[in-house]
N, C-alpha and C positions, 0 to 999 in steps of 0.2 A: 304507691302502686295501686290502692284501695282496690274498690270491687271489682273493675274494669279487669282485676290481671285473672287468670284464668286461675293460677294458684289459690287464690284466696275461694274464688266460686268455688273450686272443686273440695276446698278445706270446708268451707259452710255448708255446702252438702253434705260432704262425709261427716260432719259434724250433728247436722240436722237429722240425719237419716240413722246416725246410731245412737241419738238421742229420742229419738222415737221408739225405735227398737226397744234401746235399755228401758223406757218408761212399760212398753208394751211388757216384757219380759218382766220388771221387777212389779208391777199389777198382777202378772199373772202368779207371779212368786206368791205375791202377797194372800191370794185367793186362795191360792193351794193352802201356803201356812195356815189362814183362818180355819179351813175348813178342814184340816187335820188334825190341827187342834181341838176345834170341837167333836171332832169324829172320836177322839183316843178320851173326851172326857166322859161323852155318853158310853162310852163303849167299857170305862173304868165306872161308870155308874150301874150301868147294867151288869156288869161282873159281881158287882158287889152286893147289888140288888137282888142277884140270883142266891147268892152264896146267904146273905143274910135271910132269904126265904128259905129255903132249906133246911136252915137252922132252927126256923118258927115253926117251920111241919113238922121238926122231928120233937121240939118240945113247947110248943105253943104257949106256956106259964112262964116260963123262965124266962130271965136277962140274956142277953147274949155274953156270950163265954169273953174271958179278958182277951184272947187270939185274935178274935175278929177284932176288936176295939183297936188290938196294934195294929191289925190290917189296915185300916180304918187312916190311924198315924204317920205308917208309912206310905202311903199313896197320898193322901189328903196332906199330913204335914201336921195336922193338928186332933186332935177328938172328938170323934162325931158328935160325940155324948155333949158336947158341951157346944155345936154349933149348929148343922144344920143333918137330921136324924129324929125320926120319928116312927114308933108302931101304932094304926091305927085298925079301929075294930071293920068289920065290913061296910058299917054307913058313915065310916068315917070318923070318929070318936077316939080320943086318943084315951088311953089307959093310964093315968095318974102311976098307976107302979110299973110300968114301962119305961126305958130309959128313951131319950131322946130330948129333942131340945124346945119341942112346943113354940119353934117359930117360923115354923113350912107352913102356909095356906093350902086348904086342900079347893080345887077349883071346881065347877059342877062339871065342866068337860073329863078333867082325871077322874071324877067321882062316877060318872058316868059309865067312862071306859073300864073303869075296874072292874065294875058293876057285870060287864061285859066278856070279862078276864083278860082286856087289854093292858098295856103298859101306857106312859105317856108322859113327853118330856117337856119340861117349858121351862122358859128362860124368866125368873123374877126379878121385880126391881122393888127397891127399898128396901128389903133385910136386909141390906148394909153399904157399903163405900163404893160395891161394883156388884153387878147384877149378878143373880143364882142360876145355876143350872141345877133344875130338880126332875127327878124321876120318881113318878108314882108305880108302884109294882103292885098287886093283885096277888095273894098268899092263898092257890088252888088245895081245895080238898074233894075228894068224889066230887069233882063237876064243879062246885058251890066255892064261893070266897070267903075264907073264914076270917082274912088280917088284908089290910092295907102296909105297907111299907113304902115311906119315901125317903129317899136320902137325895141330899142336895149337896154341891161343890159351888165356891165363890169362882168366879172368872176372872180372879184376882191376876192369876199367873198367866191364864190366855192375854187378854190386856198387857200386861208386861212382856208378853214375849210379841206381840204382833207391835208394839212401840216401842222396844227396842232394835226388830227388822226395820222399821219405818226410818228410826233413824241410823242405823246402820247405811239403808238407800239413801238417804238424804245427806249422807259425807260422803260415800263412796260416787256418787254417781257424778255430783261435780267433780271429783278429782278424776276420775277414770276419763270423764270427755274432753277434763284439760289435756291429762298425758294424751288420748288417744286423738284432741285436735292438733296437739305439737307435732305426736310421731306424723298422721294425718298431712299437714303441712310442708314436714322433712321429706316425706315421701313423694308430694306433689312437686319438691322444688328438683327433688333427684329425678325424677322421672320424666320431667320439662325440660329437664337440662340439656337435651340433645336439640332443640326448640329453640334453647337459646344461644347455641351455635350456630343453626342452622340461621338463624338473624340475625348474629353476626356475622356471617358467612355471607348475605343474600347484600346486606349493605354494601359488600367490600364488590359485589359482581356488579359491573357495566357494561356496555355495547365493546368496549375494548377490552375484555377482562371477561371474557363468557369462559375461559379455561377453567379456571378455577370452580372445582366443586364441592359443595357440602360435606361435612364430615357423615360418616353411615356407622351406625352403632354394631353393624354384621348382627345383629340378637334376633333380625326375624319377625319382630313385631313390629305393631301398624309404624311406628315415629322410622322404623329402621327402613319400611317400603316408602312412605312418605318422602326419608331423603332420597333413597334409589329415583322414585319416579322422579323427584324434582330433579336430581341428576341428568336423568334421562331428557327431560326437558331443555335442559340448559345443554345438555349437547346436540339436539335441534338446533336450540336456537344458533344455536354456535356455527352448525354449518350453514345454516340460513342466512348468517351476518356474512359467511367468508362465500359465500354464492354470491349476495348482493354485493360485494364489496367486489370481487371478481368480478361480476355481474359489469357493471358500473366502471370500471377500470377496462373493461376489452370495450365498452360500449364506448368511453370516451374514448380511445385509442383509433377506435373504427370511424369515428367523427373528425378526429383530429385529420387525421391523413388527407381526407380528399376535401377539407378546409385550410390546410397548407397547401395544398396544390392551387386550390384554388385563387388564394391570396397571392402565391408566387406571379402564378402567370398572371393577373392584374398588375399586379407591382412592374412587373415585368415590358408590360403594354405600356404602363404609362412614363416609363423613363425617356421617351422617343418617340416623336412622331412614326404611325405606323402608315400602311396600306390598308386601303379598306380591306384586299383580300387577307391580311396578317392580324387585322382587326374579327373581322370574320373569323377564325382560326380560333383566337384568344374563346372567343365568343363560344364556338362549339365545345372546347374543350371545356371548358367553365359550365358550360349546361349540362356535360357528362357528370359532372364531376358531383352537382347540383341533383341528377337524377340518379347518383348513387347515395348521395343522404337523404333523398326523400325513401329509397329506397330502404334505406336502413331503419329510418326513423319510422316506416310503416310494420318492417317487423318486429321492432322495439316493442309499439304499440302493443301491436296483435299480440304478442306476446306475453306483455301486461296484462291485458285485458283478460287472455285465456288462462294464466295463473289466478286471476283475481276472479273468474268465474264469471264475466259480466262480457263474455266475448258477444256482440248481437248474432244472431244465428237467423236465417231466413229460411226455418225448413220447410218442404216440398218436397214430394214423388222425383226421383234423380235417377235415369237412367244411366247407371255406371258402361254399358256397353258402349251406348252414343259417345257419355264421357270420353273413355278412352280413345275412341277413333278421333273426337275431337282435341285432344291431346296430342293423338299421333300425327294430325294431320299439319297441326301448328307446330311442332318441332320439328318436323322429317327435313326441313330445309336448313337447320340448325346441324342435325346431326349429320348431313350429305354434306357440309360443310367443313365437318371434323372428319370425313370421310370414316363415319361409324353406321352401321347397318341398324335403323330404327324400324322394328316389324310389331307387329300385331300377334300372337300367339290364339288360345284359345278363348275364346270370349262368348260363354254360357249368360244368356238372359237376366238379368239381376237388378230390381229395383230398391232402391232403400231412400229413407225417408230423413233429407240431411239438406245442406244449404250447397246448390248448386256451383257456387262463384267458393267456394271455401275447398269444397273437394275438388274443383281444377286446380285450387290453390296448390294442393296437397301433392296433386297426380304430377305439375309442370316443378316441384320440386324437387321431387323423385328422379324422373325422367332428367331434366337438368342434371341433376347431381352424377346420375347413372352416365350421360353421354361427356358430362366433363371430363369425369376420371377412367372414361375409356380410352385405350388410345388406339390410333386410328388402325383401321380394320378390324376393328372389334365392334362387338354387337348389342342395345338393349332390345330386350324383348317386354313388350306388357300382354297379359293375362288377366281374366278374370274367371272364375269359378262362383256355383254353391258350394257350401259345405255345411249343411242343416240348415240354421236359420242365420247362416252369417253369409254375408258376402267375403269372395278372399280376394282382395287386388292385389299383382303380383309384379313386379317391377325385376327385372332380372339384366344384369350386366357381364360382361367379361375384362371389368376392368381390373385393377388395384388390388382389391379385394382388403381387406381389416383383419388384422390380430385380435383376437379372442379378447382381450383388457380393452378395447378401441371402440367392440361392436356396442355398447353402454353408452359409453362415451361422446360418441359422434353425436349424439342426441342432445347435449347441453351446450347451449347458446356459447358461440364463438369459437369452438373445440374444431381441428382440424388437423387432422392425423400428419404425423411427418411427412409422408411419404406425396397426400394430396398437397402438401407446399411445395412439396421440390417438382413436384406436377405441374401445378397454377396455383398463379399467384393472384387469381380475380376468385371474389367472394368472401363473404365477413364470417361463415359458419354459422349462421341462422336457418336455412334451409329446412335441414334434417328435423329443428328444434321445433319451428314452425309447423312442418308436416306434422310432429308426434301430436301437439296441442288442437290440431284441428281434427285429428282422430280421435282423443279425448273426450275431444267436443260433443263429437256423433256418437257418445258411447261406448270408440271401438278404440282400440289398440295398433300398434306398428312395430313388427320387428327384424331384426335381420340375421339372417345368417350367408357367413361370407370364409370366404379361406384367400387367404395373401396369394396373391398373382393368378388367381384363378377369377375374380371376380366375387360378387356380391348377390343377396336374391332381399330385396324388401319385400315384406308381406304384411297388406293393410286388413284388418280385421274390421267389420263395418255391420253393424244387424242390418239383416234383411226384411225386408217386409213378406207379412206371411203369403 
């Protein structure tokens, strides 16, 4: 696995980072210990220091009483008298029939401070195996120092108690970062585990096999929205495959057809000498046939192209009014033809800034579509309006009209309502799809609203220019 798996990093972190800590933490232990420990021996020095002054004011000749000396015993452990305990006169002189132990130095700094009626502590080395803590005390009378007293404590026990923390930390803390990098570890392998379905999961999904989704832990947290999104994803993708794949299967379908026809009547032609005029015949039909797959193959393109974004666009100032007249003017013989009434409506001033040859595309798809699935004495109307800063071009019929699940629909390449097949049977269902991608284009939008045998109203949505 080594470092590369994301377990083990996140173990070595977790492990890094609470060994820092613990280091941080058991330093700061340590500093506390030292320094309460020395706190609680000055502070048992100065207790005693005081009590033993007291005892010299009240009888300055005399020894101190056996009480104090067990006091002495039980804090210390051992007898002042015999270790570290001395009464000295005011310049410092120690008194031969005084008890104590005649092995404190008295320094010019404590000699000083006494001098002063300060106290003063210092830390000595060489009276014995581990350095002294002694306290010099100043024995007050009216104002003036009549006794020095110092008592001193080994650091025997402090040393022993801050080396035995030390090694206390130094067993515990490797063993605490073993346990806590195992649990550490156990916890990163339980936690990744939905990681590692999701990767098994991911291996088992192909282009045929997009059904299939991720397990979701339902808990909420990021790995449980991480499968959702991926979920979410692969059901994209999913309908993106069954569009293409759909896509792809009408487009060959739409291909096939008028390349069977077309093969036929060749085949056809050449079993038997013909006549020029039945030569000719072969010939026209074949070009039909021929300028329905160029046909088709150009809104393939367009099509492509305006999905993929890279549609070329020639935009320019486009008079949508001119537009439509000139729309109206090149169909009206088409739709007098189908004996369908093709008029002009209101038509409001409206320029916008879009590619000339794209939005006739748009308008002669419209209008086609509207006068195919009229039937005869029925009527399209075109309109154009403002409405703020949008242009609205409006295409309206009396034909067919579309079921409410249908109006959606018509929009996606090769889609063709029941009802327009049992109508006619010319056209691949590109039209409508074409039209939406070239509003896109511009910015703008296309939609419809229509009710079954009342007809249809297309409405192209288009920024205007201010």
């Amino acid at each position: 696995m080594g470092m590369r798996s994301i377990r083990a990093r996140l173990t070595l972190w977790y492990t890094g980072l609470l060994t820092v800590t613990l280091l941080l933490l058991g330093g700061a232990a340590y500093l506390l210990l030292a320094y309460s420990l020395a706190h609680d021996v000055d502070a048992a020095l100065h207790g005693i220091a005081s009590t033993l002054a007291e005892e010299a004011h009240r009888n300055p000749t005399s020894p101190f009483p056996a009480e104090i000396d067990e006091t002495f015993r039980r804090f210390f452990g051992f007898s002042p008298r015999d270790r570290y305990f001395q009464k000295l006169d005011p310049f410092g002189q120690r008194d031969p029939h005084q008890p104590g132990s005649g092995k404190l130095p008295l320094g010019p700094r404590a000699l000083k401070n006494a001098s002063q009626g300060l106290s003063t502590f210092e830390t000595l080395e060489g009276l014995g195996p581990y350095p002294v803590r002694v306290l010099t005390a100043p024995v007050m009378e009216g104002g003036r120092v009549v006794n020095l007293i110092q008592v001193g404590m080994s650091l025997q026990n402090v040393f022993t108690a801050r080396n035995r923390f030390l090694l206390v930390m130094a067993v515990l803390l490797p063993l605490g970062l073993l346990l806590a990098g195992g649990g550490g570890w156990l916890l990163a392998r339980r936690a990744l585990k939905p990681v590692q379905r999701m990767t098994e999961t991911a291996h088992r999904i192909t282009a045929e096999h997009l059904a299939e989704r991720v397990p979701e832990t339902e808990a909420g947290d990021e790995l449980d929205r991480l499968a959702k999104t991926f979920n979410e994803m692969l059901g994209r993708l999913d309908v993106a495959f069954n569009q293409i794949r759909q896509f792809s299967a009408d487009a060959s379908h739409e291909l096939q057809t008028p390349l069977t026809i077309l093969k036929g009547e060749l085949e056809v032609a050449l079993r038997a000498p013909r006549s020029a005029e039945e030569y000719q015949e072969v010939l026209r039909s074949g070009l039909e046939e021929i300028d329905r797959i160029a046909h088709l193959v150009e809104g393939l393109l367009l099509l492509a192209r305006a999905q993929a974004g890279v549609l070329r666009m020639d935009h320019q100032p486009v008079d949508l009014a001119e537009l439509l007249e000139e729309v109206h003017g090149r169909l009206k013989v088409l739709a007098d033809n189908h004996s369908i009434h093709l008029q002009l409506g209101l038509l409001e001033p409206v320029t916008v800034h879009g590619d000339h040859e794209r939005l006739r595309r748009l308008l002669l798809n419209l209008v086609e579509n509207g006068i195919k699935y009229t039937r005869a004495g029925g009527s399209v109307t075109l309109s154009l309006e403002r409405q703020g800063s949008w242009a609205l071009l409006r295409v309206a019929d009396t034909g067919i009209g579309l079921a409410e699940p249908e109006q959606e629909q018509i929009f996606q390449p090769f889609y063709r309502s029941p009802e327009a097949l049992t109508l006619s049977q010319s056209g691949v269902g590109l039209g409508l799809s074409i039209a939406r991608s070239i509003a896109l284009a511009h910015g703008g939008s296309i939609e419809v609203s229509s009710t079954p045998g009342h007809g249809s109203v297309f409405t192209v949505r288009l920024p205007g220019n201010a």
